[in-house]
C-alpha positions in Angstrom: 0.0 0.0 0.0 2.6 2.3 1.0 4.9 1.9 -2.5 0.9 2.3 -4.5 0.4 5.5 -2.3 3.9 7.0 -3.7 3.2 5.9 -6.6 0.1 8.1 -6.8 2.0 10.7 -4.9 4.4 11.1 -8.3 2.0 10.5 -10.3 0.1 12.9 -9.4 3.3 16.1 -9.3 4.7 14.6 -12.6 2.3 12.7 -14.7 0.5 15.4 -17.0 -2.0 15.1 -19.7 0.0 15.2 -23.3 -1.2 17.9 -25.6 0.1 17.9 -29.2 -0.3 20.3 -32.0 -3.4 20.0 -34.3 -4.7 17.4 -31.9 -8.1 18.4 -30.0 -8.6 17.1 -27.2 -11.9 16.7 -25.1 -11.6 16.5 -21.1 -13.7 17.3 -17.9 -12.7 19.6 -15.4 -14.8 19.3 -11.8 -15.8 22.6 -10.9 -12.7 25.1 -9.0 -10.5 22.2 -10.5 -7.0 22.3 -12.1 -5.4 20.5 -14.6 -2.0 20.6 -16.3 -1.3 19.8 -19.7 1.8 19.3 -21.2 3.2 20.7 -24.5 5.1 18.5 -26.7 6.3 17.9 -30.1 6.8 21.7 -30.6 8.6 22.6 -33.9 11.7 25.2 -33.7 9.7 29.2 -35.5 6.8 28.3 -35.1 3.3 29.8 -34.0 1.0 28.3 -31.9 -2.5 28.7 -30.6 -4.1 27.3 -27.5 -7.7 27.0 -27.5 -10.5 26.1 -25.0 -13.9 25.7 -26.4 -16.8 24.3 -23.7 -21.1 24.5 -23.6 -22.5 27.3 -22.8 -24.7 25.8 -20.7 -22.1 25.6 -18.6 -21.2 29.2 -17.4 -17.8 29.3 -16.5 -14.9 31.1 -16.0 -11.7 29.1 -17.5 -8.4 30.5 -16.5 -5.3 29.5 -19.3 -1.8 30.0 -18.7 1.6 28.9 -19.6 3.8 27.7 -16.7 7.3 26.3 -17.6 8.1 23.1 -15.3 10.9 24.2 -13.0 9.6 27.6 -12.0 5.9 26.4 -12.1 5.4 30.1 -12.4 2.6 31.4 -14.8 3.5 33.2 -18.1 2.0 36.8 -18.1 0.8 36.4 -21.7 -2.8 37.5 -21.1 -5.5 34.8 -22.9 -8.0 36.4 -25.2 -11.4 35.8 -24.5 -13.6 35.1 -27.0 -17.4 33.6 -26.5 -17.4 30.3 -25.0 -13.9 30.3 -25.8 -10.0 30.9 -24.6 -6.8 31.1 -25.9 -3.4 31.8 -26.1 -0.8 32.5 -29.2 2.6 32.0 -28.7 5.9 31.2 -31.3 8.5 29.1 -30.6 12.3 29.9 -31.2 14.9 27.9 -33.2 15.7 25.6 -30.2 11.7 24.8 -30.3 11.6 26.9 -26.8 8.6 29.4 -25.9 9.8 33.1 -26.8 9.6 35.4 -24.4 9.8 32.9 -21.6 12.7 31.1 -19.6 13.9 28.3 -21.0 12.7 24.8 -19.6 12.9 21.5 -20.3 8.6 21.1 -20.6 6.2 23.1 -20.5 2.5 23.0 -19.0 -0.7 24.5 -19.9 -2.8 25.3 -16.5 -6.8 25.1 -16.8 -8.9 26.4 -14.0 -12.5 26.1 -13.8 -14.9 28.2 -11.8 -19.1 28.4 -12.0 -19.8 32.0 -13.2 -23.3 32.9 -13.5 -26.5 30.6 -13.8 -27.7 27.6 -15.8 -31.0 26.2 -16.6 -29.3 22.9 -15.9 -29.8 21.5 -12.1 -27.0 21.6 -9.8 -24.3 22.6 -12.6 -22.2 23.8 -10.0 -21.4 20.5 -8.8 -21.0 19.0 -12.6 -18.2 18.2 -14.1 -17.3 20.8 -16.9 -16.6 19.4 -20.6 -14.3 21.1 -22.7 -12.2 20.9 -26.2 -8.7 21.9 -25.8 -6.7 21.7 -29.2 -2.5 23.3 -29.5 -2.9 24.5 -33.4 -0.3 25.2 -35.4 -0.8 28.4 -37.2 0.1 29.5 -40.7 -0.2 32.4 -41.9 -0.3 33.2 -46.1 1.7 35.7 -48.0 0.3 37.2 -51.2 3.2 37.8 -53.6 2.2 40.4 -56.1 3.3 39.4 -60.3 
């Protein structure tokens, strides 16, 4: 019992969810939960966009942000909030680290989940919260002009 309970105990500080780029991913969130999710199989200049879609017959407050594994200290890049959804944008450098932020050897997305406001739905404050979280790659186009 005692080596399971470690186990768990590791587990539980080092064993994230994997998110990869261009592939969504649909969870549940208990309300005022966290969860961490970790970034991998960046590629070195790119852009990226994390995005949380969820119900809205759910109302609720999700909280995104970028924490880097050995600080475990939350990026100031603000999210943009959009209805129903939230996301970041952020580009990678040539070593396939996050610009603008110390380098680390992973790093995490945080998702928090808070009831905010009501729902014709009974007791939604003590349901668990669905939502799609997808890392896309962006492109963007250049026109060349003939």
């Amino acid at each position: 019992r005692r080596v399971r309970g470690l186990f768990f105990l590791f587990c539980f500080i080092d064993c994230n969810l994997i998110l990869q780029p261009d592939t969504p991913i649909e969870e549940n969130l208990e309300p005022n939960e966290s969860k961490l999710f970790e970034l991998t199989n960046l590629k070195s200049d790119t852009h990226y966009e994390i995005r949380l879609s969820y119900l809205a017959t759910h109302p609720t407050k999700f909280e995104l942000s970028l924490v880097d594994s050995e600080s475990e200290q939350s990026e100031n890049i603000k999210p943009r909030q959009l209805l129903n959804i939230e996301k970041i944008m952020f580009m990678t450098d040539e070593h396939t680290k996050i610009r603008g932020k110390a380098a680390s050897s992973k790093y995490l997305v945080k998702i928090t989940a808070t009831p905010d406001g009501f729902s014709h739905l009974r007791d939604f404050n003590s349901r668990p919260i669905k939502f799609i979280l997808v890392l896309e790659t962006l492109s963007y186009l250049s026109l060349i002009h003939i």
